[in-house]
N, C-alpha and C positions, 0 to 999 in steps of 0.2 A: 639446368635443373639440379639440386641436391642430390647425393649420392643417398640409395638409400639400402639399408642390410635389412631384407625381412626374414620375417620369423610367424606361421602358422602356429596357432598353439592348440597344443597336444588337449583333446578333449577324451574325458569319461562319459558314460551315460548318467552317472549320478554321482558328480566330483563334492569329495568333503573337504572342505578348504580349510587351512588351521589361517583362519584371519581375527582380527582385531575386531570386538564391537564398540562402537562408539554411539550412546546415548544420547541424545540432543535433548529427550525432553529433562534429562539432569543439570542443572549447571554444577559443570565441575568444579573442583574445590580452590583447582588455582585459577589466576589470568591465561597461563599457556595452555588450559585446558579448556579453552572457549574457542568457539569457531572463530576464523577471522577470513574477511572474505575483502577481495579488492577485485574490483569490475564483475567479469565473469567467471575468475577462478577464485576457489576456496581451497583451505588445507585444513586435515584434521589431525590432532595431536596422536601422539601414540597411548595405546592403553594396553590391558594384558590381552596374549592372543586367546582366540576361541576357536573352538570349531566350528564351520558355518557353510551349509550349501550355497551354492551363485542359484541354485532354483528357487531356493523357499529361505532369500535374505529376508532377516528380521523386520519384520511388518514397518520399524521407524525408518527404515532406507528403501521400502521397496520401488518408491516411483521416480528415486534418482537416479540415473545412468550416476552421474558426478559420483555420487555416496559410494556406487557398488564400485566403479571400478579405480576409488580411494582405496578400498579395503584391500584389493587384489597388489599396488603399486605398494600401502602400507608391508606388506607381505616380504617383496621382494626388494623394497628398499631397507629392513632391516636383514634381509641376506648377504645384501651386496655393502653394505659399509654397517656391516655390526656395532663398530667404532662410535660411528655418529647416530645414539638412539631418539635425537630428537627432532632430526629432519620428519618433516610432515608432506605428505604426497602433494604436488600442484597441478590439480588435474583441472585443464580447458577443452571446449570444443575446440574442434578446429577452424580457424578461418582459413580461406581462399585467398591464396597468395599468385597473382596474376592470371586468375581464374582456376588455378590448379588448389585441391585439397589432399593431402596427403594422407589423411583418416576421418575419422569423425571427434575422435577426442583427440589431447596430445598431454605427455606428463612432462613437467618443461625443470625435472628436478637435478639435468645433469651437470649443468653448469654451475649452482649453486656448490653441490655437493665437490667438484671437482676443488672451487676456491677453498672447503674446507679441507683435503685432504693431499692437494698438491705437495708433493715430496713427502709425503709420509706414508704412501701405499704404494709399493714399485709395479704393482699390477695393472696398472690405470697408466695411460698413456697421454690422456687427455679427456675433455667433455664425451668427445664420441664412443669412447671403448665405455666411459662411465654410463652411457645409455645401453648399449651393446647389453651390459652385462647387466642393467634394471629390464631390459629387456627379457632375458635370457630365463631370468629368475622369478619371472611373473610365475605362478600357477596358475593348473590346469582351470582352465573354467568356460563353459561356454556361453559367456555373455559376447566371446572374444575370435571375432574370426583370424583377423592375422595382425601383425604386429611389422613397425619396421620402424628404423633409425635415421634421422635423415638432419644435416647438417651439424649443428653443436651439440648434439646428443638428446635431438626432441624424440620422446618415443609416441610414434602414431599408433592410433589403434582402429581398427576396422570392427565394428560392432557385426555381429553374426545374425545375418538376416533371419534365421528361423527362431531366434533369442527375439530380437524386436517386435516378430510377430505375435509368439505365447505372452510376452510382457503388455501388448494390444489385446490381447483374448481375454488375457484374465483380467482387465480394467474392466472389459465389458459386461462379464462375469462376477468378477466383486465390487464395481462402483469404482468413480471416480475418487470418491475420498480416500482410498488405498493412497492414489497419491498424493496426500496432503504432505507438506515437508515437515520436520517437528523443530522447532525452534528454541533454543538454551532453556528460555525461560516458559513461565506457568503460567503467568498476571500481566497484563499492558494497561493502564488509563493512554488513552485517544482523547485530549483538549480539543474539538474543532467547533467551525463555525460563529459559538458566543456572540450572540447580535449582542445590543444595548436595548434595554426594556424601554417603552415606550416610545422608540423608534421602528421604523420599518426595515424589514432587508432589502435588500438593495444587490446591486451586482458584486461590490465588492465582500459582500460574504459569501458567493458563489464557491469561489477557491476553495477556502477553508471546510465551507461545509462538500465538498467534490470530493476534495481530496481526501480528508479527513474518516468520510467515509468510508471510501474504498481503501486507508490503509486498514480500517477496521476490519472490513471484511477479510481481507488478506491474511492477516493476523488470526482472526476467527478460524478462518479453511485450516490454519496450520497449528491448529490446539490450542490455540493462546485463549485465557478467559480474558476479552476485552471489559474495561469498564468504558462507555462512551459516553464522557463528562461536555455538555452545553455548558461553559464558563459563559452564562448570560452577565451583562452588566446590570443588577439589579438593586445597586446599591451606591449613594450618592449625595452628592450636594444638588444636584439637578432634581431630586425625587422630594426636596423642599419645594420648590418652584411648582411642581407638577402636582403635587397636592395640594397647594394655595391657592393654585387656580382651578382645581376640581372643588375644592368648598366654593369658592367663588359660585362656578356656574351651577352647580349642585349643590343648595344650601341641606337639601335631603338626601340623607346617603342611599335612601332606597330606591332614587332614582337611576346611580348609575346604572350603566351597563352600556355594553358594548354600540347599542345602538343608540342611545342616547350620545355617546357620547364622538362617533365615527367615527372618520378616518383620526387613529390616535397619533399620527407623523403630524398632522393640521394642527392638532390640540397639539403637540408639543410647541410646535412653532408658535404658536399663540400666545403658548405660557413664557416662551423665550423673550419674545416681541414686548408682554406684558414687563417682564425682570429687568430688561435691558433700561425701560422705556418710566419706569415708576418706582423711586427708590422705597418710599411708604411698602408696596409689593414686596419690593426687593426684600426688604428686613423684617417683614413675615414670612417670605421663603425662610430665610436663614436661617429665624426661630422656628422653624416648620421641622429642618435637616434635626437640628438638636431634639426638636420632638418625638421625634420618629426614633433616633437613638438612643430615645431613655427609656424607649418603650412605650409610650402613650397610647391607650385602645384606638383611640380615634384617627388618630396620625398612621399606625398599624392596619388600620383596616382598608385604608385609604390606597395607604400603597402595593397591599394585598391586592385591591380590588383595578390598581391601572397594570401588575404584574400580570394579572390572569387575563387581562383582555389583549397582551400583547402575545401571551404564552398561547391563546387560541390563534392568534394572528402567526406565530411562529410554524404551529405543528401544522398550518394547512400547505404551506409551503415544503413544512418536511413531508408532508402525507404526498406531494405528488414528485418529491422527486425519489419516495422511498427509503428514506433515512430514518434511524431511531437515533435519539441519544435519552438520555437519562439528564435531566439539567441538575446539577449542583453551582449556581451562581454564585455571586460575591459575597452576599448573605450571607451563606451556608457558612463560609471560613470565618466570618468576622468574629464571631463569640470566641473563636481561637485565637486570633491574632498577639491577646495579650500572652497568652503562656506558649508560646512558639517566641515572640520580643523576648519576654526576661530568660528565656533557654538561651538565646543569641548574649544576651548580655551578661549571662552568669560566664558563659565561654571570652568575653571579653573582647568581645566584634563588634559590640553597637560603640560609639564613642558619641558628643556631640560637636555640632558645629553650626557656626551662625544660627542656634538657635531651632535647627532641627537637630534628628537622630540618625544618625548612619553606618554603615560600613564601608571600610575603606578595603578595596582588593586591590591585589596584589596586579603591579602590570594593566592599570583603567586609569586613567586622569581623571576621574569621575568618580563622587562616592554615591554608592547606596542610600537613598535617604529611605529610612522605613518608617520613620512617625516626621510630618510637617512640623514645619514650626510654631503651627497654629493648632498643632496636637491630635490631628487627623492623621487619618492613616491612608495608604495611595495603594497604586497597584504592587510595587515592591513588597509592601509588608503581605497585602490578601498574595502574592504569588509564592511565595515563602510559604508563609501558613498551608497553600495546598501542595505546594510539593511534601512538606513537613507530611500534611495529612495521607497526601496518598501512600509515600513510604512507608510510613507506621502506623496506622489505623488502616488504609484498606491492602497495605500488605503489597503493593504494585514492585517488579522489578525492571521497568520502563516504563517512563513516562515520556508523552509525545503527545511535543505542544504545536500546532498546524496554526499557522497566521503566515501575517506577511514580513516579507525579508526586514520589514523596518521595523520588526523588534527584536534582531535578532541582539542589538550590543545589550537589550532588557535583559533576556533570558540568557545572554551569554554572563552577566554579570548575579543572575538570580545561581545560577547552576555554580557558578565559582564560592559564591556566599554560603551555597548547602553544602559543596566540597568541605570548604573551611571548616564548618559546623561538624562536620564528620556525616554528615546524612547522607553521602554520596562517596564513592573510591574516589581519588586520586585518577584512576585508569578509568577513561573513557571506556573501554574494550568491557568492563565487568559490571557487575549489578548489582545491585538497583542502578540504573543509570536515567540519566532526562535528556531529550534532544529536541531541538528548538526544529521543526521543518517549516524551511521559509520557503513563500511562493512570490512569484511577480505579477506586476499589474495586468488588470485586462484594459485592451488599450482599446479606443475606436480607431475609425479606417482611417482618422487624422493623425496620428500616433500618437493621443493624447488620448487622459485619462475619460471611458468609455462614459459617455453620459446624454442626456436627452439634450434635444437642440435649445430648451432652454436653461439650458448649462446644468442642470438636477441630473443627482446621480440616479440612473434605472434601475427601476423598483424590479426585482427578481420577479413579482407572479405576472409581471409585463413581460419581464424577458421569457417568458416560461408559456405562456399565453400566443404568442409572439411564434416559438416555436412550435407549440403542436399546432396552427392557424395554416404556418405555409406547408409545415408536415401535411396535413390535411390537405391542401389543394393540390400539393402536386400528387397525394394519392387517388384522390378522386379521379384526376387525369388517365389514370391506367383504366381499360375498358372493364376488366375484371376484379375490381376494385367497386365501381360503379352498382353490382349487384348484391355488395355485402351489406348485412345488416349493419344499422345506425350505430350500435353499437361497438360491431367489431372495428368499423373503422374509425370512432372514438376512441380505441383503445389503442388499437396500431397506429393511430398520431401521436398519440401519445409517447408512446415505446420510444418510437422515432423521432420526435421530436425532441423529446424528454433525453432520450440517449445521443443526439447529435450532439446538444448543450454540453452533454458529460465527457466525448467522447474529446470536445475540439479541445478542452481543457487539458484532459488526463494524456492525453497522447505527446503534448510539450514537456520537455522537463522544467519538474514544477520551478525552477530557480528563475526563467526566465519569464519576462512578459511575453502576451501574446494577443494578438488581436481579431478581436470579436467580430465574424461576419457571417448571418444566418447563409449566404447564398453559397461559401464553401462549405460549411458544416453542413448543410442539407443537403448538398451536390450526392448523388449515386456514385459517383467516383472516384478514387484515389483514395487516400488514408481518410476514410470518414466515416462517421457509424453508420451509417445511412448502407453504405459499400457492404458492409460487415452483415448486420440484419438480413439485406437482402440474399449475402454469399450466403449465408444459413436456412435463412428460408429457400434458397434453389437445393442445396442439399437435404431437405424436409421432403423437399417435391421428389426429388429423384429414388428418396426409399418408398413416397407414397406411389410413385408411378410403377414401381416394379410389380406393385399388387401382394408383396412378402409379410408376412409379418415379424416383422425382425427382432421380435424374442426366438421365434422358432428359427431365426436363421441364427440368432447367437446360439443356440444347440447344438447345429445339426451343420455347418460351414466353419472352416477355419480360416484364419488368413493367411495368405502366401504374397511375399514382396519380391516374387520373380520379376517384375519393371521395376526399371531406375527409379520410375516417379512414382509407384508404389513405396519404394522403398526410402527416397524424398519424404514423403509423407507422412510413414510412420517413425522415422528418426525422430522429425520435428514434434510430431504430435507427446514421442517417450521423454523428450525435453520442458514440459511444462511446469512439474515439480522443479526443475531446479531455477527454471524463468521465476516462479512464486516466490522461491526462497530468495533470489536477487533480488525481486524488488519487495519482499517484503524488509530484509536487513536492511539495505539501503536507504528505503523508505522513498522508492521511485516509482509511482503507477506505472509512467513512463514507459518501461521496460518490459509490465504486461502486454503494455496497447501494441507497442512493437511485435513483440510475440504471434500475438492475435492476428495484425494483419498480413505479418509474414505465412501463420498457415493458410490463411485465406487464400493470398497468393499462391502458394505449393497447391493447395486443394485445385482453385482456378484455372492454372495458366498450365500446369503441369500434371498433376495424376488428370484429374477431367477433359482436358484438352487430347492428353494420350493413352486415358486408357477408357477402353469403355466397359460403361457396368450394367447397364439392364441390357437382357439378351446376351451376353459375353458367357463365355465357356467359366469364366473365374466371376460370375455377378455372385455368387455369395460371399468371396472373400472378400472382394469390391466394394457391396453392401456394408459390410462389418465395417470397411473404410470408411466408408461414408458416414456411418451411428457413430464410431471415434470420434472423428472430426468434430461433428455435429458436439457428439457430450463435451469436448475439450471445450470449443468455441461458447457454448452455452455456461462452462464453468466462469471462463474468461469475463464474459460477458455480466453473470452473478459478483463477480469481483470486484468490477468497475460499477456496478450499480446500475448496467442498464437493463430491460425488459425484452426478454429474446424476441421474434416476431418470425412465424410457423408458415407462413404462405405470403405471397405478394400478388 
């Protein structure tokens, strides 16, 4: 075992701490004044100090442990090496090293600091005495019960159980959203989802619109004003085709509609079938595309009226998994395209070649083509134009485009081409910045791409139909299940159903594939929402079983984490802001879903296994346990986009 030197820190009843505030919802004015975050530590730059209590820190740190006890390590790392003002505090939990933890946090700055000052400070003997004395110099504060030193100069810190408690009280007290994290910037655009109009969704928009989602909501909890842009494909050489053949079977335009015209994936194939198969067709589509581009009422109406029977086919699919976006399609930018090209070409980017228009970057074997050769414009030119537009017209300082991993060399070459242009820094780290988040396949249980047995890709309101059907039967199965109104158990397949689909997805990190099987994502057990819903609904039951009403016990009880697994529980639960803020930077639901099920577990296997709460001499503190839990779990749960479920 590690040698370790502790240190209890000296506490006041109301310490004034001369520390540092650091802003988030400002972005600083340099690069080195931006958070930068790698796994699960962050450092924060130095700023001028303040005065500032550890009880009533600044409303933008309050639900980070990480934040508060940065400010404290900020403090006495500019005691202990004056010299070097720009070291930034590295503050981690701690992990369990052979089952042993040595704190709850650790600040891992002493060996950095040591490389910088080696032979120049004869007071430092090495990493260890360099912790010793970050140690030493901490202030008073009682977030902090004891402190100690253990191998290359890591400083442990032991959080002060009656500190973790009041920091549980007053969530209860002032809400959840106390702990929202606050993030550099103000503005995010969220690209996700974008079907193709006049197509159906299908599974492989699952990802995008899953994911997409939920980093929106994430974003949202931590101040940001999301925009949540649907990049529909609604604009094309195919929407010649599709209006050809809609004159065709509709010589009167007042017959369209949606029922007339059905399933619109059929009619497309129909009209493919017909293009493929009749060039006469053929070259009235063509002249159809040109029609529609010059504007023509009729040609205009036409495709107005196969957009909006797709856009009703869209939102019913977003209406049941709970998604909003805002659509601005291909459309939308096109009128731009031209004065965003000649801005590119005044700059001296576009060049030609074989007859189209391009950009050549720097370090791609590949150029940019943004007008064809046949004088059309592709996805290059409309992705340009909207980053151009979100920039500078809706003012966004991230933009974040959700597809899959195979566009990433697109957007890795779009985002270099708006570098060039000067629309974007140099430094990934600063802003306005754009990030391409790629996802992997959903595979079937043959490890191949997930699709119906007659080789067609599955249509989402199947897959979705599919899942509240066996949600459904295996609820019915429970005896007490059986007595609920039609309704409630329409709704709770739903939840559960609906949030299986979300949860089997978000729980993967988004890079990899993953494969799609209703019988584990519905399983009651192990990492699945199904497991999650129900741990929540058992903690619903245990405050309804007490008979309390737990407004008048959050008045009148406080919490005490005299048991280990009390005190388990509330550590994990005061770590959720900084879980959000990881995966919100990152952009990994991933590391929610972890989060989630890890309390589940603590709650499960640990405080409920050992401690008891109804009837128990401590069932008020217990209780309040129990509503934390419960609001954390329920926040988690609003984040990922599933529908909490209150009894089983």
């Amino acid at each position: 075992m590690l040698g370790c030197l502790t240190f209890v820190a000296p506490f006041s009843p109301s310490p004034l701490l001369s520390l540092h505030r650091f802003s988030p919802l400002s972005v600083p004015s340099s690069p080195s004044g931006l958070l930068k975050f790698a796994s699960r530590r962050f450092s924060i730059t130095a700023t001028k100090a303040e005065s500032l209590s550890t009880m009533a820190v600044d409303a933008e740190n309050v639900g980070s442990v990480k934040r508060q006890l940065a400010h404290l390590f900020e403090v006495s790392l500019r005691t202990t090496v004056p010299s070097e003002p720009d070291i930034a505090p590295l503050v981690e939990p701690c992990a369990a090293k052979s089952g042993v933890k040595f704190g709850d946090y650790q600040c891992n700055n002493a060996m950095g600091i040591w490389s910088k000052i080696k032979g120049k400070q004869a007071e430092f003997k090495g990493p260890p005495s360099v912790g010793q004395a970050i140690m030493k110099n901490l202030p008073p504060s009682d977030i902090i019960e004891s402190c100690s030193v253990a191998g290359p100069g890591f400083v442990n810190v032991v959080l002060s159980r009656n500190w973790i408690a009041q920091s549980l009280q007053r969530m209860l007290i002032d809400g959840i959203e106390t702990w929202a994290p606050r993030l550099p910037l103000k503005r995010a655009v969220v690209d996700f989802s974008s079907p193709n109009i006049a197509k159906e969704m299908h599974v492989g928009h699952l990802r995008s619109t899953i994911i997409g989602d939920t980093l929106a909501r994430m974003l949202e909890f931590s101040h940001v004003d999301v925009l949540r842009r649907n990049h529909v494909g609604d604009w094309g050489t195919q929407f010649g085709m599709l209006i050809e053949f809609l004159f065709e079977k509709f010589p009167n335009p007042e017959d369209v509609n949606e029922a007339a015209i059905g399933d619109l994936q059929t009619f497309y194939k129909a009209s493919k079938v017909r293009f493929d198969s009749d060039p006469e067709f053929k070259q009235r589509a063509q002249q159809a595309v040109v029609r529609l581009q010059g504007g023509e009422t009729r040609y205009r109406d036409a495709w107005k009226q196969i957009c909006e029977i797709s856009r009703t086919e869209f939102h019913r699919v977003y209406e049941r998994l709970g998604v909003h976006l805002e659509e601005k399609g291909e459309s939308f930018y096109n009128p731009h395209i031209p004065g965003v090209l000649e801005e590119l070409n005044k700059k001296g980017m576009i060049e030609d070649s074989e007859g189209a228009r391009v950009i050549f970057l720097k370090d791609v074997n590949i150029p940019l083509i943004v007008v064809k050769s046949d004088g059309g414009y592709n996805y290059a030119s409309t992705d340009l134009t909207a980053l151009w537009y979100r920039i500078n017209e809706e003012k966004a300082e991230w933009i974040i485009y959700v597809t899959d991993v195979g566009q990433q060399q697109h957007f890795d070459m779009v985002f270099k081409a708006a570098k060039r242009a000067g629309w974007l820094p140099a430094d990934d780290n600063s802003y306005p910045k754009a990030t391409h988040v790629g996802f992997g396949l959903v595979l079937g249980e043959d490890g191949k791409r997930f699709r119906t047995r007659n080789t067609e890709v599955v249509r989402l309101v199947d897959l979705l139909d599919e899942a509240k059907n066996r949600s459904k039967t295996a609820l019915l199965e429970r005896d007490t299940a059986k007595e609920w109104p039609e309704e409630e158990v329409e709704k709770t397949s739903e939840a559960v159903g609906y949030g299986a689909v979300k949860y089997a997805d978000l729980k993967n990190n988004r890079l990899t594939n993953y494969t799609f099987n209703f019988d584990q994502m519905l399983n009651d057990k192990g990492n699945t929402a199904v497991y999650l819903l129900y741990a929540h609904a058992r903690i619903c039951s245990i405050i309804r079983k007490s008979g309390k009403d737990i407004e008048e016990v959050k008045k009148n009880a406080k919490i005490a984490l005299d048991h280990e697994d009390e005190r388990a529980l509330g550590l994990h639960l005061l770590q959720f802001s900084e879980v959000v803020e990881e995966a919100c930077t990152n952009l990994l639901p991933n590391v929610l879903c972890e989060y989630l099920y890890n309390l589940s577990e603590i709650f499960t296997k640990k405080f409920y296994s050992n401690c008891q709460v109804v009837g128990s001499p401590e069932e008020g503190s217990r209780l309040l346990l129990c509503e934390a839990t419960a609001i954390v779990m329920r926040k988690c749960f609003y984040l990922l986009g599933i529908v909490p479920v209150y009894k089983i």
